[in-house]
N, C-alpha and C positions, 0 to 999 in steps of 0.2 A: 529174529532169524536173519542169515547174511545171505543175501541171493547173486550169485554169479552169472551175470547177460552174457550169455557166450555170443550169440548172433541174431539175426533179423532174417526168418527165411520167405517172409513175403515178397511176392514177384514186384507189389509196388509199395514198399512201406511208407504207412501217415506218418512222417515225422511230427505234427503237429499232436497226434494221437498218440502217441507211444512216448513223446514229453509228458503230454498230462497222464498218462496213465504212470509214469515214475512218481510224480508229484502226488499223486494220488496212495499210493502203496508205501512210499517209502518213507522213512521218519526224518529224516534230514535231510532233507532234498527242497531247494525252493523251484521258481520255473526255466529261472537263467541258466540253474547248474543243470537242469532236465533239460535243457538243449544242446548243451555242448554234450551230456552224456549220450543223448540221443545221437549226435552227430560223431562220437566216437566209436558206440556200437554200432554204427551204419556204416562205419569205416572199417571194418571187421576186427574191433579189438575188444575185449571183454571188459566187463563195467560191473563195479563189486557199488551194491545195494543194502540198507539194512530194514525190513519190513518187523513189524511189531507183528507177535505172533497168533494175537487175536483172530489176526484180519488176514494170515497169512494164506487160507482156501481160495478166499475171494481174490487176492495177489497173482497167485498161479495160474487162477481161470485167467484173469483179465491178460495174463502175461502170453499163455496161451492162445486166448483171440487176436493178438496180434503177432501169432507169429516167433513170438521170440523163445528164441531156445536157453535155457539156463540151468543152473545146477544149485543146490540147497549145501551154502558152504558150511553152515552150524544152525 
């Protein structure tokens, strides 16, 4: 499944958190690129994702507790 990060609406986003939680959900993602991803969604610009759709429940929770707003591109 292809997840679209449209934004970060927490008042003080973990960037340290919401790196590992990319790395964690997505299937092609190491840590280096979950930082600069991170630091582009914090930048207000959307960040395309692809999560294995197993695991994708647990994805949207975790995506949810921090915050971040996204849309289910396929």
């Amino acid at each position: 499944m292809k997840l679209n990060l449209l934004s970060c609406d927490a008042q003080r986003p973990d960037r340290r958190a919401i790196a590992q939680c990319i790395v964690a959900i997505s299937l092609t993602v190491n840590e280096s690129l979950a930082n600069e991803l991170t630091d582009i969604l914090l930048e207000g610009d959307a960040v395309d994702i692809e999560v294995e759709d197993k695991d994708s429940g647990s994805a949207l929770r975790a995506l949810r507790k921090l915050a971040i707003d996204y849309e289910i591109i396929e």
